[in-house]
Each structure stands twice: as C-alpha cells, then as structure tokens.
C-alpha positions in Angstrom: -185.9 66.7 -16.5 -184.7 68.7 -19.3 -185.0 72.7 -19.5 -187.3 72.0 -22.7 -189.6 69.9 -20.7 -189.5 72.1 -17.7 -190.5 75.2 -19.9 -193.1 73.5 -21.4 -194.5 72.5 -18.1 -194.5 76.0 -17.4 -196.2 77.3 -20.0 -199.1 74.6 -20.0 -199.1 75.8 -16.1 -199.0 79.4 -17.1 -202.2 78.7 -19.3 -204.1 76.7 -16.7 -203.4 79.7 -14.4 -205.0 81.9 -16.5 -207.8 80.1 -17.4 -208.8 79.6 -13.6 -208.4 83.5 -13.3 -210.5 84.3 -15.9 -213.3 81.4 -15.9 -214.9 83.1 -13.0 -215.7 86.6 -14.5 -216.2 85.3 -17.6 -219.4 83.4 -16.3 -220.7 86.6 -14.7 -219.5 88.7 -17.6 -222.5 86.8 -19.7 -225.4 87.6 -17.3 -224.9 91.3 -17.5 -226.6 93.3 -20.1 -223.9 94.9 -22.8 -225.4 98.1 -23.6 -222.9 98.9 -25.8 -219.9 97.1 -28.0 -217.0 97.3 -30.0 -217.1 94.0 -31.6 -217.0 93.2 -34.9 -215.2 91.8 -37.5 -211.9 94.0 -37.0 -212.2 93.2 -33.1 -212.7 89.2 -33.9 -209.9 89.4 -36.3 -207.9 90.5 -33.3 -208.6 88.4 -30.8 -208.5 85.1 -33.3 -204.6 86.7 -34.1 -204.0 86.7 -30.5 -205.3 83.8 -29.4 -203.3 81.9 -32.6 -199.7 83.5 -31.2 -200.8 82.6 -27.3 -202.5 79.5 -27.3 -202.9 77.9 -30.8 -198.8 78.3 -32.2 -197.5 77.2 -28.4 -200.2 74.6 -27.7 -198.9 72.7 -31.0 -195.1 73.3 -30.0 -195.7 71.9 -27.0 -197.7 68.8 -28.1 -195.9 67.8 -31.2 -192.4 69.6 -31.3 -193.5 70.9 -34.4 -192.0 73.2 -36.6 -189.3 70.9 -35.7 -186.5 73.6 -37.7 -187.5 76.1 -35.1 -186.4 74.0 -32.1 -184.4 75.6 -29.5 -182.5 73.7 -26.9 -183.1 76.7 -24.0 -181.0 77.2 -20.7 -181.9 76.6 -17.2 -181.3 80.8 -16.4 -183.9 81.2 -19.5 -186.3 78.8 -18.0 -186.0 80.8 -14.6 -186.6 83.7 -16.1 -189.3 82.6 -18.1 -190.5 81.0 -14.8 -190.5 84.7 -12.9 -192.2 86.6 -15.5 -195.0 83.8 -15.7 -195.8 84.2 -12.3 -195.7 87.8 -12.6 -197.9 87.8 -15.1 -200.3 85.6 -13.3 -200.3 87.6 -10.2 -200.8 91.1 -12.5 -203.5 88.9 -14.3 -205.7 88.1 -10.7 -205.2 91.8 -9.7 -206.7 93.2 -12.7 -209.5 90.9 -12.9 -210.0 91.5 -8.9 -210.0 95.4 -8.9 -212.6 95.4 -12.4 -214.9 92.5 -10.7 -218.2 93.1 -12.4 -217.0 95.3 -14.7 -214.9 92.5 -16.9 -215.5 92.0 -20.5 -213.0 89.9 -23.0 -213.9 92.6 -25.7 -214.8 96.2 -26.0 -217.6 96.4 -24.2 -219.6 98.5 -22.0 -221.7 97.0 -19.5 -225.1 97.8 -17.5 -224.9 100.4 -14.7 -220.4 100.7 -16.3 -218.5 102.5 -13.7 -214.8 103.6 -14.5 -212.3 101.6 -12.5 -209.5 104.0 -10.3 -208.6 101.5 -7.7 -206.7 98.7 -6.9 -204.1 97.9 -9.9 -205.9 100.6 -11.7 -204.8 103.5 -9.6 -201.2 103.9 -11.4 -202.2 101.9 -14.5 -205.0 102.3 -17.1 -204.6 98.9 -18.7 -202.5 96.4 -16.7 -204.6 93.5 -18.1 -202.6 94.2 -20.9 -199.1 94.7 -18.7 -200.0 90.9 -17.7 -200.7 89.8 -21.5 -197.0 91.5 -22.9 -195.8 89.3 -19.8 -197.2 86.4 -20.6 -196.4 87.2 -23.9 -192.8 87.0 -22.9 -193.4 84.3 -20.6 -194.1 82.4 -23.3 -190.9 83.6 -25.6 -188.6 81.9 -22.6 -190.2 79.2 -21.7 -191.3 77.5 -25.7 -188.6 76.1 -27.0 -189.4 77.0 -30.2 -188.5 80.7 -32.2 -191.7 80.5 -33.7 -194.0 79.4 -31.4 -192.5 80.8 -28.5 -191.9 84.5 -30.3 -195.6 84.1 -31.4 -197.5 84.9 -28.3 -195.4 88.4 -28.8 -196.6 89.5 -32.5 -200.0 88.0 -31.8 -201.1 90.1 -28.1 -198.8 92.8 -30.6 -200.9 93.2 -32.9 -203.8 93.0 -31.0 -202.8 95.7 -28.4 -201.6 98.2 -31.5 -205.0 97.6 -33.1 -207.3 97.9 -30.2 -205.8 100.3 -27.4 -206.8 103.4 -29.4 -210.5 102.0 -30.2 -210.7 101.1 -26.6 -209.5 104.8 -25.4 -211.6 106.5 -27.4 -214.7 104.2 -26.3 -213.9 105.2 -22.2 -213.9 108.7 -23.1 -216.8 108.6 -24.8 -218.7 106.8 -21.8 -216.9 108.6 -19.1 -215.9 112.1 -20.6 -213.9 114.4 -18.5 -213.9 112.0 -15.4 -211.9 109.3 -17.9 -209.8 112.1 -19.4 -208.4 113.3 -15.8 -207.9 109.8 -15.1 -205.3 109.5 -17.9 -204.0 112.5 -17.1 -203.0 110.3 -14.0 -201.7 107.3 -14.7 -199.5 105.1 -17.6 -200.7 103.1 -20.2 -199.2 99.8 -19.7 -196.1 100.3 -17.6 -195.8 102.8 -14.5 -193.6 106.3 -15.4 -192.9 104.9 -18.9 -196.4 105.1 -21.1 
C-alpha cells in the first residue's frame, strides 16, 4: 500500500468517525424545541463553506484524484502524523459531544430548558468542538494528497470559525449573562493557556 492510499483511507475513516459521533445527537438535537437561533443566511453561507473545504473538496480528491496538478506524493512520517492528529481529533470530537449531551446543536442555537455547559471537556475550554474541527482540519492537510483539497478543510472550518465565534459569544452572554462571562474569565477559547 502506498502512503497516498493509506492517507486516503484515513481520511474516509476520519469522516466515518465523525459521522457516528455526531449521528446520535443530531437525532435528539431535532426533537427539542429551539427557542432561539442564529441561523440565517450568513450562518448557512458558513457552514456550506465549511462543509465544501471538509467534505465536498477531499471527498472528490479522494474519489477521482482530481485537480490532478495539485497531486502530492506524501511521506509515511506525514501519513503518521496525519494519522495521530485524526484520532485526536476524533477522541476531542466524542468528548465534546459527550460533556454537551442534550445540549448539542450543529448551528447557533439555543435550546429548551439551555443550561451552560462547565464540565467535562468544557471545564478548561469554551469551544473544543472547535479544537477538534482545526484538528481535523489538519488531519485532513496530512493525510489528502492533494494541496488543494487537503489545505481546504483549513480555509473552509477558517472561515467559518472567524465568522461565527464572535456571533456565538455574544449569543451565550446574552442567554447566560454574568454566569457565561465568569466562565470565560476561566477558561481558553480553543486551545488551553494560549486563547
């Protein structure tokens, strides 16, 4: 087996792994009332820009080989690495969704009886569902043989994260006032002592 077919084994694995994560909260998240929302056109613009770079871009580099010009023939150290931060960012990815539980959402929402989230994964980290995208993010960079397809998943969750943390900040305060502010106070954004 080559290192190009190896890494894109692993990402295919990578995205499989995620989707079991998720699939599960997903399907609750839809039974619980949103009281309120975020969404709109800016936050659908987002996630399709995301989702393009991290699933769309790769899934066709994978398949077809295609751009072809963009090719990369990578190493087996750069398909390890790629390897390690994939199941890094799976394990972050479980852990998020396992500390949130009924509180999940894919967007900016705020759910029925919402309660702020301190435990678990959360206790040092106000977003690490994010910490586990930029990871798989970079995952992907590694393991894609590809410069555009495997840098893609990086300006797509990019632009994404940029555009949303602030909107999503603001939207916690708002629903959990002082108790939200002392909790950021406490912790990092995205990656512990750093943000």
């Amino acid at each position: 087996m080559s290192p190009e077919l190896a890494g894109s084994i692993l990402w295919v694995l990578m995205v499989v792994g995620w989707y079991v994560i998720r699939y599960p909260f997903e399907r609750r998240a839809k039974r619980r009332r949103v009281e309120r929302t975020r969404r709109g056109a800016a936050e659908t613009l987002r996630m399709a820009i995301s989702f393009t770079g991290l699933g769309l871009l790769p899934g066709v580099s994978v398949a077809t080989g295609w751009p072809e010009f963009a090719r990369t023939e990578p190493s087996w150290w750069q398909i390890g690495l790629g390897a390690a931060a994939m199941v890094l960012a799976l394990v972050l990815f479980r852990k998020t969704h396992k500390a949130l539980g009924r509180m999940w959402s894919v967007s900016l929402d705020i759910r029925e009886k919402h309660e702020l989230v301190t435990s678990g994964i959360y206790r040092r980290l106000r977003h690490p569902m994010y910490t586990a995208f930029w990871t798989m993010a970079l995952a992907q960079a590694l393991l894609v043989p590809n410069w555009i397809a495997g840098l893609a998943g990086l300006v797509g969750f990019g632009t994404l994260f940029f555009f949303r943390i602030g909107p999503e900040e603001r939207m916690m305060e708002e629903t959990f006032g002082e108790a939200y502010r002392d909790y950021r106070q406490k912790t990092a954004r995205i990656i512990p002592g750093v943000f």
